[in-house]
KOLKE-298331 format. One record per residue (C-alpha): residue in three letters; x, y, z. Coordinates in steps of 0.1 Angstrom, whole numbers, plus 5000, padded with zeros to 4 digits. Layout:
ALAXYZ;...
// end
This chain:
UNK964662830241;UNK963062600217;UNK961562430247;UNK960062750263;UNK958662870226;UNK956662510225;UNK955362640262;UNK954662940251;UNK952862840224;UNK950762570243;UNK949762830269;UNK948763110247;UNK946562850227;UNK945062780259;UNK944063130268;UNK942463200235;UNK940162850241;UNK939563080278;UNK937863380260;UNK935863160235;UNK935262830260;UNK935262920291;UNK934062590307;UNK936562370284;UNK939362560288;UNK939062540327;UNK938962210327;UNK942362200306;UNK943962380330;UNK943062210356;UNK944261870341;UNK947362060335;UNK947862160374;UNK947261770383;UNK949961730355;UNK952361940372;UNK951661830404;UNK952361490396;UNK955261530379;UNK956961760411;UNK955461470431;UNK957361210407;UNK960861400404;UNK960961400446;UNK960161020444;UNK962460960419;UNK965461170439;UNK964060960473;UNK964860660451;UNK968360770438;UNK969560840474;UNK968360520487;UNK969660260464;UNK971160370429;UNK975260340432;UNK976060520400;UNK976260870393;UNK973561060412;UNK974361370396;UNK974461290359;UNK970961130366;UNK969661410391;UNK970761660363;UNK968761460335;UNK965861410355;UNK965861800362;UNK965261870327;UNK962561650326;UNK960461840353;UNK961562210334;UNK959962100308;UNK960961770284;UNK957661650300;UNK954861650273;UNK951561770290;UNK949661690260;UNK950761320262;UNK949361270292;UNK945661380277;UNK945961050260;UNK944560680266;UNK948460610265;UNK950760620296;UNK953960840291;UNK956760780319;UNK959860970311;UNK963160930328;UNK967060860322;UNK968560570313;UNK970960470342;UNK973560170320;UNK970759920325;UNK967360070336;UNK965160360329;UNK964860610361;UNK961260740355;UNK960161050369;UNK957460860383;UNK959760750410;UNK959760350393;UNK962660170376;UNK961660030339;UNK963759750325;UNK964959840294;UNK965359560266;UNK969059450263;UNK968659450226;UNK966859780228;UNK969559940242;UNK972259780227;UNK970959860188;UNK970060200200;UNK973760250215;UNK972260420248;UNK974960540267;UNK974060590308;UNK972860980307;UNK969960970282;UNK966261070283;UNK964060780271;UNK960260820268;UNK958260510275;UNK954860460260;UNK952860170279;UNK949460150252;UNK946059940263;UNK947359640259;UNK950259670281;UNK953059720255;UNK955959860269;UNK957860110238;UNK961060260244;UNK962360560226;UNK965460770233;UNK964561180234;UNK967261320250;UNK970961160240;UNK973361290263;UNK976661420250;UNK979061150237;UNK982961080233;UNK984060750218;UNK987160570229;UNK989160250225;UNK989360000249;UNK990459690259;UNK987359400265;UNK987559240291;UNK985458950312;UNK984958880345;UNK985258520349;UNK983158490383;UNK980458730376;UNK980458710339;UNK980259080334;UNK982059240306;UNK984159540306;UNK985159810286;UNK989059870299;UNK991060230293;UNK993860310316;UNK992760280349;UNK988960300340;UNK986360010336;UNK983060010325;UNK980459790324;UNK979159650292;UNK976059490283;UNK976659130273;UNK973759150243;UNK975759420230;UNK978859200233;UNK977458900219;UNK976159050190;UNK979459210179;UNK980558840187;UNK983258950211;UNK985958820232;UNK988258910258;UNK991259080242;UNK989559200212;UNK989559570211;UNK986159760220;UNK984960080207;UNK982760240233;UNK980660580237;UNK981060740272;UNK979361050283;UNK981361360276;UNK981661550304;UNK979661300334;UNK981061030349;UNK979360720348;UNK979460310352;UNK978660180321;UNK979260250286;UNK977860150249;UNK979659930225;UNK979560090192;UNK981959800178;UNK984459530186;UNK987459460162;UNK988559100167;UNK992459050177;
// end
């Protein structure tokens, strides 16, 4: 609702520029159209690039990206000198709408807790400086586990029951962990997914 207010808003600002600037105000809408355009454009590249390659959980992302095209998508941002990508964060990556995968900075990710599920926006400025920032933190739960490390692969894992999930090893070296200590971790609530955040590690 808050969403389609902000919309609302935007458009009926618009229409009042119509009346009194006729010439502006069609040339905002028709940077707005391109907008739209290019972000229905993005979302099919971005599905295209889910189907062919991504191995985790299509839907959560689909979903997330979805929300993105009805409208997390800022229209103004896109007026600017800045480039705006948004798209989900998939454990390790960002999924942009614009069809691309963004490498998100370990650290980033691991101070920021981002669990696999959540909207980042990603600002590249004129000098080519990628910034990260999370918009859209999907619904948590937070459990204990078991940490655990793969001695051939040198992946970590979060381990509960029968479950695994991958763990960033920044966020794991800077708790200092080790196998057998116990992990806290943030899972999404009600989605499936790969990989999970470490919130904390208590040694054993």
């Amino acid at each position: 609702m808050a969403n389609q207010n902000k919309k609302d808003g935007w458009l009926n600002d618009l229409l009042e520029e119509t009346e009194e600037e006729p010439e502006l105000a069609g040339e905002k809408l028709e940077i707005v159209k391109h907008i739209l355009i290019n972000v229905r454009t993005n979302i099919d590249r971005a599905v295209k690039l889910l189907e062919e390659g991504y191995h985790g959980d299509r839907t959560l992302v689909l979903d997330k990206l979805e929300e993105i095209k009805n409208g997390i998508f800022d229209e103004r941002a896109a007026l600017s000198d800045e480039q705006i990508v948004e798209g989900v964060f998939n454990g390790q990556l960002m999924v942009g709408a614009d069809g691309k995968e963004y490498q998100v900075p370990p650290n980033y990710a691991s101070k920021s807790k981002l669990v696999e599920g959540d909207i980042l926006k990603l600002t590249i400025n004129n000098q080519g400086n990628f910034v990260f920032k999370q918009i859209g933190p999907i619904e948590r739960k937070r459990l204990k586990a078991k940490l655990r490390l793969d001695q051939n692969t040198k992946q970590y894992y979060g381990n509960f029951g029968n479950k695994n999930w991958k763990l960033l090893t920044a966020a794991v070296t800077y708790f200092r962990g080790d196998s057998g200590d116990e992990v806290i971790i943030l899972v999404p609530e009600n989605s499936k997914s790969q990989w999970a955040a470490v919130e904390n590690i208590v040694k054993k």
